[in-house]
C-alpha positions as YAML, in Angstrom:
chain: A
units: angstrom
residues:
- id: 1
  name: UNK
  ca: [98.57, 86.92, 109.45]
- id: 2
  name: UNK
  ca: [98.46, 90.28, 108.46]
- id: 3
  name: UNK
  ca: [100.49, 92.92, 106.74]
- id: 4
  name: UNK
  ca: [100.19, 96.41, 106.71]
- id: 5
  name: UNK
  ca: [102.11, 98.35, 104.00]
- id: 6
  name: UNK
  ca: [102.81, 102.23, 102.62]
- id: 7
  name: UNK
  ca: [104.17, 104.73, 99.64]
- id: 8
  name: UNK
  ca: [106.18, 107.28, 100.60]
- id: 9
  name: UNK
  ca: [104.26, 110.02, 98.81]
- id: 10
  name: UNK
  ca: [104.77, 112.92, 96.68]
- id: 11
  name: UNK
  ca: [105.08, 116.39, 98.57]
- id: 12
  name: UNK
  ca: [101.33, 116.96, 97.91]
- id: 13
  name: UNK
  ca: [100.08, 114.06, 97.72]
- id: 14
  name: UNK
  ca: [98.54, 111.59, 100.05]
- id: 15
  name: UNK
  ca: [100.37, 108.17, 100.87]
- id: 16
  name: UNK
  ca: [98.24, 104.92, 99.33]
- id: 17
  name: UNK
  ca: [98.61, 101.85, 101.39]
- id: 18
  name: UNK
  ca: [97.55, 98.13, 101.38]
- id: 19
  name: UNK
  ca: [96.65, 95.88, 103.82]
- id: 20
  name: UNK
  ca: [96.53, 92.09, 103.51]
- id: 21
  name: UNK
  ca: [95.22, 90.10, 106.24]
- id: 22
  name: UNK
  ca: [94.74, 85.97, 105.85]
- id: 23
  name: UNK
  ca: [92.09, 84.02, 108.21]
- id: 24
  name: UNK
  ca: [91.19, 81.05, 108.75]
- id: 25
  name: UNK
  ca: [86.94, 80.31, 109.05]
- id: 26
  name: UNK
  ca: [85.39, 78.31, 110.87]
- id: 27
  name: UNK
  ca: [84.81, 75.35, 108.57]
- id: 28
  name: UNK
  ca: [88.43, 75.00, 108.14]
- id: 29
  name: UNK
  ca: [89.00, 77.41, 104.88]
- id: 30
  name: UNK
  ca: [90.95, 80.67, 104.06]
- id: 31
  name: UNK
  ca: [90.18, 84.24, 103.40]
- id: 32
  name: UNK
  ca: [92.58, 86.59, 101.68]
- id: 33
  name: UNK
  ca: [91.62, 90.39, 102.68]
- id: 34
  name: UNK
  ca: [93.36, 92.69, 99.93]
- id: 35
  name: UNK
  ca: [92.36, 96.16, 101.31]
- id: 36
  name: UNK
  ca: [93.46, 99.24, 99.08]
- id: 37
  name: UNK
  ca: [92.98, 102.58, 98.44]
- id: 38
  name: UNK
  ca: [94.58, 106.40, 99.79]
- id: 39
  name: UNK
  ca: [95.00, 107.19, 103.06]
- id: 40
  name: UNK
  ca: [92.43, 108.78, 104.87]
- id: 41
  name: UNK
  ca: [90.01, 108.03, 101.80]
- id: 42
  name: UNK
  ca: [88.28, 105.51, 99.53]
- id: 43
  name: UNK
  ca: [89.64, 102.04, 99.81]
- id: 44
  name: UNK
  ca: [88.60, 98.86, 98.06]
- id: 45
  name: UNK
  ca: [88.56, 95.42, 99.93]
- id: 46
  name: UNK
  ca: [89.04, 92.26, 97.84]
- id: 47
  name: UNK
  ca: [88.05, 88.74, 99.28]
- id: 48
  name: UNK
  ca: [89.18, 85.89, 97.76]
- id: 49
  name: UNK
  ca: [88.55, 81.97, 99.66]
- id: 50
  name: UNK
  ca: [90.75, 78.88, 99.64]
- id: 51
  name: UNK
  ca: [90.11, 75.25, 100.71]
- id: 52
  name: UNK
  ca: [93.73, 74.80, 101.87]
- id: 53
  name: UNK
  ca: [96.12, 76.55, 103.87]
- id: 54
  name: UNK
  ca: [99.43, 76.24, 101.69]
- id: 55
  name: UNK
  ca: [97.60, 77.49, 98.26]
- id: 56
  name: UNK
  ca: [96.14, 80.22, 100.26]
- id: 57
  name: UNK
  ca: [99.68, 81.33, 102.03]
- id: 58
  name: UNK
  ca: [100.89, 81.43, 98.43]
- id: 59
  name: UNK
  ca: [98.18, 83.76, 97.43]
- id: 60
  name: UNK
  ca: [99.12, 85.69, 100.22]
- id: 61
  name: UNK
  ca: [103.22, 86.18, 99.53]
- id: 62
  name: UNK
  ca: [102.07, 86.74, 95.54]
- id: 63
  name: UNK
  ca: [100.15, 89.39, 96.74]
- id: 64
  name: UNK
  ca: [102.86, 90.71, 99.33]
- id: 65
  name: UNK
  ca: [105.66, 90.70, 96.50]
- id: 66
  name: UNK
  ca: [103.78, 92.27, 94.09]
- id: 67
  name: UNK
  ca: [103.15, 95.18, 96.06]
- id: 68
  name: UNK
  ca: [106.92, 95.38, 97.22]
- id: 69
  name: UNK
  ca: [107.85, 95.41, 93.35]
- id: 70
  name: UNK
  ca: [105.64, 98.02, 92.96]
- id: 71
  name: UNK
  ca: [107.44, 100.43, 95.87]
- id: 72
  name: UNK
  ca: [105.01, 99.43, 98.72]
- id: 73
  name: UNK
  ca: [107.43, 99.17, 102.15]
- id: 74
  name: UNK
  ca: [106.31, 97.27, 105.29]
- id: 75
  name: UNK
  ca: [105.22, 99.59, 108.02]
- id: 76
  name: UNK
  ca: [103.22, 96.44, 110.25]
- id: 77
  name: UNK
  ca: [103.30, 92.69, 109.93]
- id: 78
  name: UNK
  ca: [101.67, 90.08, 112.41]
- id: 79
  name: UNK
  ca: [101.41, 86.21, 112.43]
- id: 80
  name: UNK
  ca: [103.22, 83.15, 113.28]
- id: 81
  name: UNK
  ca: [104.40, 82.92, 109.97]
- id: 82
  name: UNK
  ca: [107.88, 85.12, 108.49]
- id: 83
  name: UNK
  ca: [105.60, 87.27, 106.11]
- id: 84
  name: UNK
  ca: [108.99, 89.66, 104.83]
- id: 85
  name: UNK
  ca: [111.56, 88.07, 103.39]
...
């Protein structure tokens, strides 16, 4: 699963985006990727693991609604999963 998302920026200023992406290993756990940052520029990339699937989707849509509270908008999503709604 993955979702891409975007500001709509300031005449001047450069859009910030984040990008969270949730995989499974190869042992059977989960892997949260939280990337951040500006566009263009610096980003930071947060990993976090989970043993099992359903407390790692719910990191996953606490991360997603944060980010929507906080004016991000949906520009890409991708999964089997209904990651907007």
């Amino acid at each position: 699963m993955r979702i891409y998302m975007q500001t709509h920026p300031e005449p001047g200023q450069t859009p910030r985006f984040v990008q969270l992406a949730l995989e499974q290993d190869l042992l059977g756990g989960w892997t949260l990727y939280r990337e951040s940052g500006a566009q263009g520029g610096r980003s930071t990339l947060r990993r976090d693991v989970f043993l099992e699937r359903e407390e790692a989707l719910a990191a996953f849509v606490r991360a997603r609604d944060t980010q929507l509270k906080r004016g991000f908008k949906v520009m890409f999503a991708q999964g089997t999963e209904t990651t907007h709604g």
